[in-house]
MIVEX-928804 format. One line per 8 residues: number of its first residue (from 1); their letters; for each residue x, y, z of N, C-alpha, C, O. Coordinates in steps of 0.02 Angstrom, whole numbers, plus 50000, padded with zeros to 5 digits. Layout:
REM residues N
NUM> A> X/Y/Z/X/Y/Z/X/Y/Z/X/Y/Z; ...;
//
This chain:
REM residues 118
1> XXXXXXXX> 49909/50989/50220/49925/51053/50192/49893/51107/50234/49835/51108/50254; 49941/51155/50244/49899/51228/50302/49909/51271/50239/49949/51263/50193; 49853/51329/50252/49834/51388/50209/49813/51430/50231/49754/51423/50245; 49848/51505/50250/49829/51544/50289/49827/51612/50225/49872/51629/50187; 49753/51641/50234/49723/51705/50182/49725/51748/50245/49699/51737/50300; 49764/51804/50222/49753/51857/50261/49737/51937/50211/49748/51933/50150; 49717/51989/50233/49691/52038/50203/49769/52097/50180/49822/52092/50211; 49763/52123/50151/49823/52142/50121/49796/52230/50125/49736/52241/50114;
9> XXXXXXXX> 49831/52274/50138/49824/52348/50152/49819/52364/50052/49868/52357/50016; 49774/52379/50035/49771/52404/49958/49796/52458/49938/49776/52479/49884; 49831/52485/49964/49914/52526/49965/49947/52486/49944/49991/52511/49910; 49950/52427/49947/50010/52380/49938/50019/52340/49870/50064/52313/49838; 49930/52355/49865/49907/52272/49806/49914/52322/49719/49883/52373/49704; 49965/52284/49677/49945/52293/49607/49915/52304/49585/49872/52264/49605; 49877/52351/49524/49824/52342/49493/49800/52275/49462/49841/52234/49440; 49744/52267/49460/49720/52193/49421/49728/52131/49499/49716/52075/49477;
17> XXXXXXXX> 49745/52129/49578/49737/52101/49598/49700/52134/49652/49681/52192/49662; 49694/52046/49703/49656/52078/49764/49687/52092/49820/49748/52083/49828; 49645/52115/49866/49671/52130/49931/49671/52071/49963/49642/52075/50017; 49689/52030/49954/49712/51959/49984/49768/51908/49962/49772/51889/49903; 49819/51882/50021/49868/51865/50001/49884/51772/50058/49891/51758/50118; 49882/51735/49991/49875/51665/50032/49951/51636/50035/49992/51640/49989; 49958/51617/50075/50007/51571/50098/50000/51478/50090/49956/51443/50114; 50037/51465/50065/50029/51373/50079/50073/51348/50126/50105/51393/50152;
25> XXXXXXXX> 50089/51283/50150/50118/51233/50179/50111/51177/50173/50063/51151/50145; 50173/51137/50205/50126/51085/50234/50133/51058/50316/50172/51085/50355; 50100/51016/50330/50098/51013/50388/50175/50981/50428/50198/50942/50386; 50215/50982/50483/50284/50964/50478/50263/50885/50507/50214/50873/50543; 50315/50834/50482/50310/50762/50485/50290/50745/50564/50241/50708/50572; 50324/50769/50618/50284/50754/50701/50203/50791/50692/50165/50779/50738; 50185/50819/50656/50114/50830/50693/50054/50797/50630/49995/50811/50626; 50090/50754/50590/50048/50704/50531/49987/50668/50574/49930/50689/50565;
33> XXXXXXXX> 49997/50625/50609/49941/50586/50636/49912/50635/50667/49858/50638/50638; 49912/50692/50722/49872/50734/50759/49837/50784/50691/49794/50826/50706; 49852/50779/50646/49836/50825/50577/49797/50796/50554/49751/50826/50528; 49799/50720/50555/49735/50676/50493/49695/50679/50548/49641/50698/50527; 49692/50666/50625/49630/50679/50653/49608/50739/50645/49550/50743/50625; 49642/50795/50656/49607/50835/50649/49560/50860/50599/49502/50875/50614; 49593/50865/50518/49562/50840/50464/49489/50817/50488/49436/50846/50495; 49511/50755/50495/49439/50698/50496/49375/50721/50552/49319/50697/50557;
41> XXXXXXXX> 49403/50771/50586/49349/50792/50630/49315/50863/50633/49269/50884/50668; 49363/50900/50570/49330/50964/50548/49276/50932/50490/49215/50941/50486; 49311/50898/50453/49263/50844/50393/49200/50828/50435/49142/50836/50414; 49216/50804/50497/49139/50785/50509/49095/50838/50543/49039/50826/50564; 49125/50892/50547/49081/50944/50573/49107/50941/50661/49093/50987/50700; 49142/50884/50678/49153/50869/50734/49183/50904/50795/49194/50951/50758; 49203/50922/50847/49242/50968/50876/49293/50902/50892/49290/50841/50904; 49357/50972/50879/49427/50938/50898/49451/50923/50970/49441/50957/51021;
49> XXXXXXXX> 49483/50869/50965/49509/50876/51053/49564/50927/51066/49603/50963/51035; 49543/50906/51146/49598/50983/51175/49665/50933/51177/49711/50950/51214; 49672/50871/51137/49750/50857/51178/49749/50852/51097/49806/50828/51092; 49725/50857/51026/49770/50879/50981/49831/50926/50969/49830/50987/50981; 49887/50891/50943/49936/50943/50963/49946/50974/50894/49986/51021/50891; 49916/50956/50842/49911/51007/50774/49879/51059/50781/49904/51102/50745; 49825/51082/50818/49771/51126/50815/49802/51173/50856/49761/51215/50874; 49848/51181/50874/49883/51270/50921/49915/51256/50847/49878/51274/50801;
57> XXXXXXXX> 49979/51225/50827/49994/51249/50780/49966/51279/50735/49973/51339/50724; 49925/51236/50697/49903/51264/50658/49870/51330/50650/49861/51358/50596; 49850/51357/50722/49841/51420/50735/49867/51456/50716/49850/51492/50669; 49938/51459/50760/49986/51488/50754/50051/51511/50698/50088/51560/50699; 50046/51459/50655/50063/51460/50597/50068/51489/50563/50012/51514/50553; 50135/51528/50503/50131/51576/50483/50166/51547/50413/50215/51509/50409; 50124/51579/50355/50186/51536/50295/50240/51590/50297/50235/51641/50332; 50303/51574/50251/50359/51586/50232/50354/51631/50208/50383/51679/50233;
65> XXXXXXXX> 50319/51641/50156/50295/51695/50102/50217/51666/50080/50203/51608/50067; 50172/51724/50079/50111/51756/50048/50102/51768/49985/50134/51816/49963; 50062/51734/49939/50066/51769/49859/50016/51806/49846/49959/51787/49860; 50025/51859/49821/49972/51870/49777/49879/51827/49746/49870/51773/49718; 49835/51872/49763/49786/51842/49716/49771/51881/49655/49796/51935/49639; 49725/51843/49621/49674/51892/49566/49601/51866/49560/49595/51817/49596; 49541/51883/49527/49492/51856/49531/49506/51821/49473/49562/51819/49447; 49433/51779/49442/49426/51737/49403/49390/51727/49366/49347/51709/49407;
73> XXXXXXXX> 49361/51722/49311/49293/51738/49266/49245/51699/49307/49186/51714/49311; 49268/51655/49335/49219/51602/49387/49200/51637/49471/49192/51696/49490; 49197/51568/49511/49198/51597/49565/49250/51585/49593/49250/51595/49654; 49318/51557/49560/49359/51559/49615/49422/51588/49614/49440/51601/49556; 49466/51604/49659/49516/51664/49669/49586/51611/49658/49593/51555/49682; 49638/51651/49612/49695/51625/49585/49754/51659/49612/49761/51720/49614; 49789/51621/49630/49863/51647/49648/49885/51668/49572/49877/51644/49516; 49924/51738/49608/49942/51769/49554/50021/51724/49522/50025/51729/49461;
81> XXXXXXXX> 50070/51691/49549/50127/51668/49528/50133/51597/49527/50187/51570/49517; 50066/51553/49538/50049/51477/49512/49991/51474/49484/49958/51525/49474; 49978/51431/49473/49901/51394/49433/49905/51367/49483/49947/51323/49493; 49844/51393/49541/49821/51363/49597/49760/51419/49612/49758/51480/49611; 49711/51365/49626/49637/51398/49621/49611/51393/49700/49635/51359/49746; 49571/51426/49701/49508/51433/49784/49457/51453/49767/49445/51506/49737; 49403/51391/49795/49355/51389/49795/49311/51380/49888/49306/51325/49916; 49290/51436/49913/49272/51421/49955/49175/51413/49957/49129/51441/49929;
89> XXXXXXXX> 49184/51348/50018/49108/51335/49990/49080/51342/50049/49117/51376/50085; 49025/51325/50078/48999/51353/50150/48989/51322/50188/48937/51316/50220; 49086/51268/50196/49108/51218/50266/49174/51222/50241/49211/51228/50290; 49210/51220/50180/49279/51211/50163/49286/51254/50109/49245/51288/50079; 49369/51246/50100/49383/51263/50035/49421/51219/50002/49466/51182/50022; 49393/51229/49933/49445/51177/49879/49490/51216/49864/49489/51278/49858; 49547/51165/49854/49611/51210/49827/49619/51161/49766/49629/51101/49777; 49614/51189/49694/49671/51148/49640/49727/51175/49623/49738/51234/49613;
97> XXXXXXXX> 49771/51121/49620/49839/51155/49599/49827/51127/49518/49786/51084/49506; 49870/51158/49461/49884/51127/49393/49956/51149/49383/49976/51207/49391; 49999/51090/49362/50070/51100/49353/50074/51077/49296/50035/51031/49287; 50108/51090/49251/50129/51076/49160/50171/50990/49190/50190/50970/49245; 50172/50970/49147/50209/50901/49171/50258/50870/49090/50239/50882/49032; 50302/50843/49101/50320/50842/49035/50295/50810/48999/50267/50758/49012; 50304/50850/48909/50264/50837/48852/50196/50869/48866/50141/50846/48856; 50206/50904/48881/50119/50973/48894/50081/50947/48931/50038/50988/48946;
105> XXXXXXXX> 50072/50895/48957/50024/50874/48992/49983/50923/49054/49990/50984/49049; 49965/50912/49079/49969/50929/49151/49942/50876/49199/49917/50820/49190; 49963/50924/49272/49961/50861/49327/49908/50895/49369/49933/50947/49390; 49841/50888/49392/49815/50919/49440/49813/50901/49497/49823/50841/49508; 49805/50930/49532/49801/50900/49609/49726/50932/49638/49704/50986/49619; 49709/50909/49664/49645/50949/49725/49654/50912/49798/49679/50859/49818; 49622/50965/49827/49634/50962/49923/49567/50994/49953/49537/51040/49925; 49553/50971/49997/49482/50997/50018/49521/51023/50111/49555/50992/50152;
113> XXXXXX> 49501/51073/50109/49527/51115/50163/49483/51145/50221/49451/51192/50197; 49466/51135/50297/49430/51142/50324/49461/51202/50392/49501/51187/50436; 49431/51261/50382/49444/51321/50436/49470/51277/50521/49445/51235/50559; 49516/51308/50519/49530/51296/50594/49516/51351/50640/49506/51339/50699; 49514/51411/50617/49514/51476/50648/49483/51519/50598/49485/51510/50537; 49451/51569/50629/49434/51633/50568/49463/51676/50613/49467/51736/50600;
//
């Protein structure tokens, strides 16, 4: 999964949200194996190789569309048009998603997400 937060001109942003607007993805099926290394070597604090071929992408990468945030009684920041949370901690960020599932349930998901670029 790629996730790109970028800063939003507050001219732009609604009342009640922030000046930040995240994007999701996911990664496209040719760059899966160069993606779990990479993964596995931001996880270890590790530096990436120069012949990964996920890591320009992922640079480069731009989502489709940007949503909206808002804050959170907690510490972490919510997309304004899903139940999907961020929590950034001081090496990654968690992302949970919560989707209703049928008969009320819900389905959560979590993803642990590691900076490729600032």
């Amino acid at each position: 999964m790629l996730l790109l937060a970028t800063q939003a001109p507050t001219s732009t942003v609604p009342p009640g949200e922030l000046a930040l607007r995240i994007g999701t993805g996911p990664v496209p099926g040719d760059k899966r194996d160069h993606g779990i290394k990479l993964a596995s070597a931001l996880a270890r604090g590790d530096t990436v190789s120069r012949t990964n071929q996920t890591a320009p992408y992922v640079k480069t990468w731009k989502p489709e569309s940007a949503r909206g945030t808002m804050q959170t009684t907690g510490n972490s920041v919510r997309l304004v048009s899903e139940e999907v949370y961020l929590r950034q901690t001081a090496s990654k960020i968690l992302l949970v998603r919560v989707k209703s599932a049928a008969g009320g349930a819900e389905d959560i998901s979590a993803a642990e997400l590691w900076p490729v670029s600032w």
